[in-house]
N, C-alpha and C positions, 0 to 999 in steps of 0.2 A: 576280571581280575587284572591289578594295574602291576605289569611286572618293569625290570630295568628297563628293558628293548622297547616299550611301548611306550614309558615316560623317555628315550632318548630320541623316538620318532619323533612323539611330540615336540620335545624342544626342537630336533633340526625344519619341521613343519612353523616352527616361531619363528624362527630365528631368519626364516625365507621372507615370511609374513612381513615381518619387520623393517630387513633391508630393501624389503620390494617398495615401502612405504615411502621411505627413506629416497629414493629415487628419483630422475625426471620423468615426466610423461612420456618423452621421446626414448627411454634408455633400453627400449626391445626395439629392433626390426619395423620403428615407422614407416620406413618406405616398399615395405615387401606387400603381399599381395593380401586383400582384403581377408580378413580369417572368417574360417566356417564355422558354422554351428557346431558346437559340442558333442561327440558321440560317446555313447557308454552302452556297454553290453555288461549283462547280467550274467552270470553263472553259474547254474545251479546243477546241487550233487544230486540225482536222484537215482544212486546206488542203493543197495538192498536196508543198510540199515538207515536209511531212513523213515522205516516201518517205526521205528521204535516211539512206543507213543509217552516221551518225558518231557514236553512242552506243555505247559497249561492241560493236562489229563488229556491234551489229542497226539497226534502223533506227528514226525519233525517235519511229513512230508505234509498235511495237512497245516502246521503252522507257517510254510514258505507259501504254497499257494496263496493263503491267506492276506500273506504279508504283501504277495505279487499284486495281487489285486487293487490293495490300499495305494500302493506304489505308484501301479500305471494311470489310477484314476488322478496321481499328482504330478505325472511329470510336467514338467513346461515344456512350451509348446517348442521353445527355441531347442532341445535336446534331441539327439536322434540317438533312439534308443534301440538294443535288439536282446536277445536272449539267445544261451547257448544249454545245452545240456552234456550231463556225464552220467554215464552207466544207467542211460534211459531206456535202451531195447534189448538186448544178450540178457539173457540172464543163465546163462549156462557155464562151464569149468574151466573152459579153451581162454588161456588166459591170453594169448596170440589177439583172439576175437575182442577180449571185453577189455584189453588196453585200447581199440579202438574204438571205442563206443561213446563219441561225443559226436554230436551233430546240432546248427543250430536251427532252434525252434522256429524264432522269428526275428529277420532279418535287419540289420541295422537302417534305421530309417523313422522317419513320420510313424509316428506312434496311433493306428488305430485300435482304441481300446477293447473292443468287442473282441477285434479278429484276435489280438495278444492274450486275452482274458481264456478266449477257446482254447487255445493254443496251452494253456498252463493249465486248463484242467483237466487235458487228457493224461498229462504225467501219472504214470504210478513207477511205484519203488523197486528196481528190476534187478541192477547188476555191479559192475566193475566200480572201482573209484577213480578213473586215469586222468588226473588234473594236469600232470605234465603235458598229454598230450592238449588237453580241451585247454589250457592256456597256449598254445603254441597257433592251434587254431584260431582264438578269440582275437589274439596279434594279428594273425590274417584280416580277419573280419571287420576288423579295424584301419587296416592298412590301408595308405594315399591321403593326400591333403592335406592340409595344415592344421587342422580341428584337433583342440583338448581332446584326448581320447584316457577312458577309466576304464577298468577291467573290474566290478565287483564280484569276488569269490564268493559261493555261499556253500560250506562244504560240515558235513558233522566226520567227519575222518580222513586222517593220511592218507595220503597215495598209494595205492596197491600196484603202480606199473614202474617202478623202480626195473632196472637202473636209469629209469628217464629221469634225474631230480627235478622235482620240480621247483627248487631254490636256484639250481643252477638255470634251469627256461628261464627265470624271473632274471636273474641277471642276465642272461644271456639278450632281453629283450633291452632292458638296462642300457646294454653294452650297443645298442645301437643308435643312441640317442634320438630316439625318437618321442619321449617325453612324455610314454605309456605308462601310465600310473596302474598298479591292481592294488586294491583294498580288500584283505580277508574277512570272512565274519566266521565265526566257528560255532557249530549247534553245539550245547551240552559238550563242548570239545575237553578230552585228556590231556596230560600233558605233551605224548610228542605230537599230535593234532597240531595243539597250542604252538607247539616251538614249531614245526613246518610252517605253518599260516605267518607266522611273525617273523619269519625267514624271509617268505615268500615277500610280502609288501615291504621291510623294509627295504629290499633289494633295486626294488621301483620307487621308491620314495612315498611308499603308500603305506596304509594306517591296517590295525589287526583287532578284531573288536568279537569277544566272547558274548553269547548271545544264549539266553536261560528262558528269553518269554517273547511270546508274538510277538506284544508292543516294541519289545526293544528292537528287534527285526526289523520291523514293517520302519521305525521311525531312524534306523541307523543307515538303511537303504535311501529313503529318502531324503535324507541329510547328504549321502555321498552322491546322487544323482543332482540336487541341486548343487551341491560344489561344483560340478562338472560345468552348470549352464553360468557359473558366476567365479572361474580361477582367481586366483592370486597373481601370480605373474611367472609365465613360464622360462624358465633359460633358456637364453641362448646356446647350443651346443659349439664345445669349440675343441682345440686340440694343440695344447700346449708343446714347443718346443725343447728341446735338449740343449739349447742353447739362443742366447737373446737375437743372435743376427741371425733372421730367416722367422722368429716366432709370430704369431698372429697377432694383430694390431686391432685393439680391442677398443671401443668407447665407452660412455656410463653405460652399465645395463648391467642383471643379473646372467652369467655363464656357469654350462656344466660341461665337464670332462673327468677322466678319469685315468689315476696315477696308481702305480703300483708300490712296492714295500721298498720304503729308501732311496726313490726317486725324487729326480728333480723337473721340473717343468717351467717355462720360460711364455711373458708374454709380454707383449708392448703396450704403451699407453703415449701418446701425446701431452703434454701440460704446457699451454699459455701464460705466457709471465700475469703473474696477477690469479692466478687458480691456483686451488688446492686439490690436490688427489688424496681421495681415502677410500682404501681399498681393504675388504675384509676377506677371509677364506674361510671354507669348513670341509671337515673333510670326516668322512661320514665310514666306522671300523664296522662292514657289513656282514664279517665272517670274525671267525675266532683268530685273535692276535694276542701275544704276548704281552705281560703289563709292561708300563714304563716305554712311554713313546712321547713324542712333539711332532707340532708343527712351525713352517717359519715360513712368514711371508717375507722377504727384503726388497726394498728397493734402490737400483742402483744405475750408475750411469752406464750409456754405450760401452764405455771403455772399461767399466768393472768398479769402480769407486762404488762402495755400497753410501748411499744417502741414508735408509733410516731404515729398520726391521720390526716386526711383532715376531712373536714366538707364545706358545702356550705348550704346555707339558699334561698328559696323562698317568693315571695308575692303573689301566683297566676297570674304574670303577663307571664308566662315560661310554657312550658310542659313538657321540660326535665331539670332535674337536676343534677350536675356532682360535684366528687372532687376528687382528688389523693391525693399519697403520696408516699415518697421518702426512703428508708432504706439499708444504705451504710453498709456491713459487714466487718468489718475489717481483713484485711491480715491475715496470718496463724505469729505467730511470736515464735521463736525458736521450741519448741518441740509438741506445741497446738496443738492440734487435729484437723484432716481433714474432720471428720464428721458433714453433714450440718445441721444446726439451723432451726428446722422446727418453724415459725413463722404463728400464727392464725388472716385470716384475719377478719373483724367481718363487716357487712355491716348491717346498722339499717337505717330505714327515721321515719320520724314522720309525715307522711302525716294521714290524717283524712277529714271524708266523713259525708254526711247527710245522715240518717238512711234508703233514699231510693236508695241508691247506692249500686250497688253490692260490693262482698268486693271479690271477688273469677271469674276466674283466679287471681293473683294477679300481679298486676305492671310490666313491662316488667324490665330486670334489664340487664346492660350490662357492664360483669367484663373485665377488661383489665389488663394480667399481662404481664411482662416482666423482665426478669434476665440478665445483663449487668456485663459486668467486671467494676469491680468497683472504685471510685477514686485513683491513687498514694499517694494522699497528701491530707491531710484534707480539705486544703485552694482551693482546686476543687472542694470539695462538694456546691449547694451554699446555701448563709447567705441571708437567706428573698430574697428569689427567685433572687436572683443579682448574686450572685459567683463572679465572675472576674469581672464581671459588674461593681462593686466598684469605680474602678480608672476613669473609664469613668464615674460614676455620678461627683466624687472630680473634674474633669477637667472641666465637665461642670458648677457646682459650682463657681471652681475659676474663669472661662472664665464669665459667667453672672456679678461675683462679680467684675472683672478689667472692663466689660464694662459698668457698673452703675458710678465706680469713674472715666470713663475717658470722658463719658457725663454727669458727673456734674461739672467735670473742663469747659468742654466747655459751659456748659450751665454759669456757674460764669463769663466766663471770655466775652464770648455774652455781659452780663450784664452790666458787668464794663465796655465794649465798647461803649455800646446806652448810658449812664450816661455819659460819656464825651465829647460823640456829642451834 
């Protein structure tokens, strides 16, 4: 089922896609230290009702095995992959005991198929649901090194070990910028199932995906474990200042951090006479806010002179919210100096919550810069988003306007013919 939150992950999942394309080679961390293979660990609920047999006439625990199998027989070789479980052994009332009851099966690493394959068919359907906790662990299990790391949830019910939320662990992991992704899947899932799981991954910047039949399992699994061996481009994490003098000094690349309700945040850029900066932001409503909010990127000098801003406006009907802007530095011209214009970028929203809303971690935010050689000639920069675009609106113009006056001659002259018959 494609709900708001899921078509607005999507878009801010495009919208990364896109500026990442968008980019130079160089615009992540070239010179840092060789990156690791990819890790992903697996998830799986094997709490009591997973007995219930409404997948394809077998039962939900009988269609994950299944789907494990197809799985491990594809992962690539370059992924290091592990499995975790929740409410695998307790099966008893002590609910002290079956909030702890996740342990992982088999450990992050080089995937031998046989020994993983054992490993997942001893599961049977026991106890607890404690996904708060079995996500907190799975962060562990993951934790050190510079590797893409993915957390896939496979879970058919909510959390039963509240007050651990398990929206708030997701952020909370979020909030550490370490660039832990978890993707929900939801068996046969209800509706608050559905809204926990899609809490959970948009928090992380991860995707929420309901699940009615083996295939779709086996093949949405697969899907998220190749993503993991082939990313998009990961942010930079960074930590915007309250003011331009002292804030981080950023180059092209994609950056994550995060701002709270009505804040501002401050960062630097360099621009060489003869470059353009264009700089996008999004800033991503991960909790319940208020309708009627914006964002504003501006740019402006050391000394406070705003040079040029974007701004875009909300009603609540969106999750993410986005706006750029565009800043051309003119050529070097005879003896001017070649020292670059550090320019302050300032990112503020106005979003605002109901006093039972957390207000911390704050907002996910995702800066986009980019430094480009910059126009030859003024008349390249463009005028209200058109540039050249111009002659082609006038030709359309005139083409619309000759063909109104030459189906009114003929519409006249129609006339004056029926009138004379």
């Amino acid at each position: 089922m494609i709900t708001r939150k899921r078509l607005a992950a999507g878009a801010c999942g495009l919208f990364v896609a896109l500026t990442a394309g968008l980019l130079p080679t160089n615009a992540v961390a070239a010179d840092g230290p060789a990156k690791e293979p990819p890790k992903v660990e697996l998830v799986l609920d094997v709490s009591g009702s997973m007995r219930a047999t409404d997948i394809d006439g077998q039962s939900r625990m009988a269609a994950a095995k299944q789907a494990f199998n197809e799985v491990l027989d594809a992962v690539p070789d370059e992924v290091r992959l592990g499995i975790r479980t929740l409410g695998a052994t307790y099966p008893g009332d002590d609910r002290a005991l079956g909030c702890k009851d996740t342990k992982q099966l088999y450990p992050v690493g080089t995937v031998n198929r046989t020994e993983a394959k054992t490993a997942v068919a001893t599961l049977a359907p026991t106890g607890w649901t404690p996904i708060g906790p079995a996500l907190q662990a799975a962060a562990q299990d993951l934790d050190g090194g510079n590797a893409t790391r993915r957390i896939v949830l496979i879970t058919d019910g909510e959390d039963t070990c509240a007050p651990l939320d398990p929206c708030e662990v997701a952020r909370d992991i979020a909030a550490k910028g370490i660039h832990l992704v978890v993707d929900t899947l939801g068996l046969v899932p209800d509706a608050k199932t559905r809204a926990q799981l899609t809490c959970i991954a948009e928090a992380t910047g991860g995707t929420y995906t309901s699940v009615a039949h083996t295939a779709e399992l086996s093949g949405r699994v697969r899907q998220l474990v190749d993503r993991a061996a082939d990313p998009v481009v990961t942010p930079v994490a960074t930590e915007g200042a309250k003011q331009c003098e002292g804030a981080p000094q950023l180059k092209a690349g994609l950056y994550s951090d995060r701002e709270t309700f009505g804040e501002h945040r401050w960062y630097r850029v360099d621009v060489r006479p003869g470059q353009e900066l264009r700089a996008s932001v999004s800033i991503g409503a991960d909790r319940a806010v208020n309708n009627d909010y914006g964002v504003i990127l501006r740019a402006s000098t050391v000394h406070g002179r705003e040079i040029v801003r974007g701004s875009e406006a909300g009603d609540g009907r969106t999750d993410v919210i986005s706006t750029g802007l565009r800043y051309p530095k003119a050529p070097l011209d005879g003896d001017a100096s070649e020292t670059p214009e550090t320019v302050c970028l300032q990112v503020s929203n106005s979003f605002s919550a109901g006093p039972a809303v957390k207000t911390a971690p704050g907002m996910p935010v995702e800066l986009t810069i980019d430094l480009v050689d910059g126009p030859d000639e003024p008349s390249d920069v463009a005028s209200f988003g058109l540039g050249r675009g111009w002659w082609l609106l006038g030709l359309l113009v005139l083409t619309g306007l000759l063909a109104g006056l030459v189906w009114g001659w003929i519409s006249r002259w129609r006339i004056s013919v029926w009138r004379t018959n």
